[in-house]
C-alpha positions as CSV (number, residue, x, y, z in Angstrom):
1,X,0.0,0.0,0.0
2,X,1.7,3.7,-0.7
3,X,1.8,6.1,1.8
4,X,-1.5,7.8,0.4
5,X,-3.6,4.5,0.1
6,X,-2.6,3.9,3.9
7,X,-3.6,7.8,5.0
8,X,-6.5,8.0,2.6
9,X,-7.1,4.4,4.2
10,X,-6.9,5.8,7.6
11,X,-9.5,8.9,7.3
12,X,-11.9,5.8,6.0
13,X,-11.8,4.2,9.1
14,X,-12.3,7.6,11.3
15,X,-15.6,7.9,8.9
16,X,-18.0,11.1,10.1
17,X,-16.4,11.4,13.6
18,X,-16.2,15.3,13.8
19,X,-12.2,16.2,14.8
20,X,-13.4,19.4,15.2
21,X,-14.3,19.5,19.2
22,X,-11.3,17.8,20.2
23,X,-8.6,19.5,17.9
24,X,-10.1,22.7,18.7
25,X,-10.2,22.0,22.5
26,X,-6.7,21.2,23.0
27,X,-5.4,23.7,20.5
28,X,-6.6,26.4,22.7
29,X,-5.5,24.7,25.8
30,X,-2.3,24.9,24.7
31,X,-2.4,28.3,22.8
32,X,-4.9,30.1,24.4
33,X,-4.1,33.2,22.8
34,X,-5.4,32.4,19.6
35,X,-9.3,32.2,20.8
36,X,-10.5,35.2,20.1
37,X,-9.7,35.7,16.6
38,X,-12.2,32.8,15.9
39,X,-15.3,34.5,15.9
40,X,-17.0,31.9,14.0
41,X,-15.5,28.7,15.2
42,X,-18.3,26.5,13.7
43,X,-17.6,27.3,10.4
44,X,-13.5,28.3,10.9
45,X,-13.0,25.0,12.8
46,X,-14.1,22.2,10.0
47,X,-12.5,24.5,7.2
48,X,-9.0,24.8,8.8
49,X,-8.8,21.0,9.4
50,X,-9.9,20.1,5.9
51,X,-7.7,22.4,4.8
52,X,-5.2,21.0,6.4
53,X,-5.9,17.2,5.7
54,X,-6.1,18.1,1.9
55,X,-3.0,19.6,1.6
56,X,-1.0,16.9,3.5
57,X,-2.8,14.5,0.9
58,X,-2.0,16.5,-1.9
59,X,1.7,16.3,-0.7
60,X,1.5,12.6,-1.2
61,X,0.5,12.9,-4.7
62,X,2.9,15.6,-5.3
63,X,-0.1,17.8,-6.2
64,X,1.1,21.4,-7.4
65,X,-1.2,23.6,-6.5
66,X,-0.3,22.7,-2.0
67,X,2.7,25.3,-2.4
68,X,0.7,27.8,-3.7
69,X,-2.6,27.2,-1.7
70,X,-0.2,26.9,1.4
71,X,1.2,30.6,1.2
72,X,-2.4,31.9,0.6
73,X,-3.7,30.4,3.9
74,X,-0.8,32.0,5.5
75,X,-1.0,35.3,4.1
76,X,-4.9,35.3,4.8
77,X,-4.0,34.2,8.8
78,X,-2.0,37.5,9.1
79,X,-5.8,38.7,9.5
80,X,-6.3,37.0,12.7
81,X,-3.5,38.6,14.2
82,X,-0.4,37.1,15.5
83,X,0.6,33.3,14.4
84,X,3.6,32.1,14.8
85,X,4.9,29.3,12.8
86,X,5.7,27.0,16.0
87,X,1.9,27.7,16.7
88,X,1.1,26.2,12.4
89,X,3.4,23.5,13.2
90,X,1.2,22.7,17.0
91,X,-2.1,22.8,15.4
92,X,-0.8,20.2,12.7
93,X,0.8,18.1,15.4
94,X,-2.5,18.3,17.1
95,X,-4.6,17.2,14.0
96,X,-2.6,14.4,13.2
97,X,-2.7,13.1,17.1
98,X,-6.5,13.5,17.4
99,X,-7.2,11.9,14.2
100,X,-5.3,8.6,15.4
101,X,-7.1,9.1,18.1
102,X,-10.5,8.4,16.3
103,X,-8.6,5.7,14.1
104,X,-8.1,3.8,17.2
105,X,-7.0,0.2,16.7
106,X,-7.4,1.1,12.8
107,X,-4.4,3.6,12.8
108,X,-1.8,1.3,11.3
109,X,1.6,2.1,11.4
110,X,2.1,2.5,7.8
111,X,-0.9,5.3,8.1
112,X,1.3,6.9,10.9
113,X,4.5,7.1,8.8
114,X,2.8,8.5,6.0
115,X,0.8,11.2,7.5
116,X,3.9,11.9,9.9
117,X,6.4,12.4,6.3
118,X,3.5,14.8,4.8
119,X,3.3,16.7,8.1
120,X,6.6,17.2,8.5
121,X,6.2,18.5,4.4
122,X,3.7,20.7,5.3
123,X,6.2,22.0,8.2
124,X,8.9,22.4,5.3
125,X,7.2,23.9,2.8
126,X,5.6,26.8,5.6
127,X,9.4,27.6,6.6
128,X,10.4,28.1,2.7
129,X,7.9,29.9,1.9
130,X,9.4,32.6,3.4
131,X,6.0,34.1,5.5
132,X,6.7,32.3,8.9
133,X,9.8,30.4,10.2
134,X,9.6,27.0,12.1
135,X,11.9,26.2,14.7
136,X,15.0,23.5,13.6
């Protein structure tokens, strides 16, 4: 199975359990700060993580238009205030923990490996392009 069979694979298995309570819930436990500039959380909340899932996917397939999509979510975030890219690289950490999580015995290790490669991508390609910088 390639890496993208075994993550597209994996969100299968997690089927219409909603990420968006539990993400959301420990992202703003651990950056509190960020709260208020979600004045619609309900609508902001589903939308960032499909965002971010789709463009982790489209890394697997090596899909053009991520780069490009990428650095338009993170001009637009500028709007929200303050967001530092160890704060980008946190909510995608979160994501990918909460949605093995719902896998539960059906997050396989080969789903873990690939969705940890296109994470750490996604990571990358926010450092190059040159809006935010992750930490080493």
């Amino acid at each position: 199975m390639s890496g993208l069979a075994a993550m597209e694979a994996s969100l299968a298995t997690v089927g219409d359990y909603d990420l968006r309570g539990p993400v959301f819930e420990s992202f703003f436990e651990r950056f509190p700060q960020h709260k208020p500039a979600f004045l619609n959380l309900e609508a902001s909340s589903g939308r960032m993580i499909n965002e971010t899932l789709e463009m982790m996917l489209g890394l697997a397939e090596d899909a053009r238009w991520v780069k490009v999509t990428l650095e338009n979510f993170v001009d637009l975030h500028r709007n929200y205030g303050a967001f530092p890219a160890i704060d980008y690289a946190g909510f995608i950490d979160l994501l990918l923990d909460h949605l093995a999580k719902a896998a539960g015995e059906d997050w396989t290790a080969e789903a873990a490996t690939a969705w940890g490669a296109q994470a750490a991508r996604l990571k990358g390609l926010i450092n190059a392009s040159g809006l935010v910088v992750l930490p080493a």
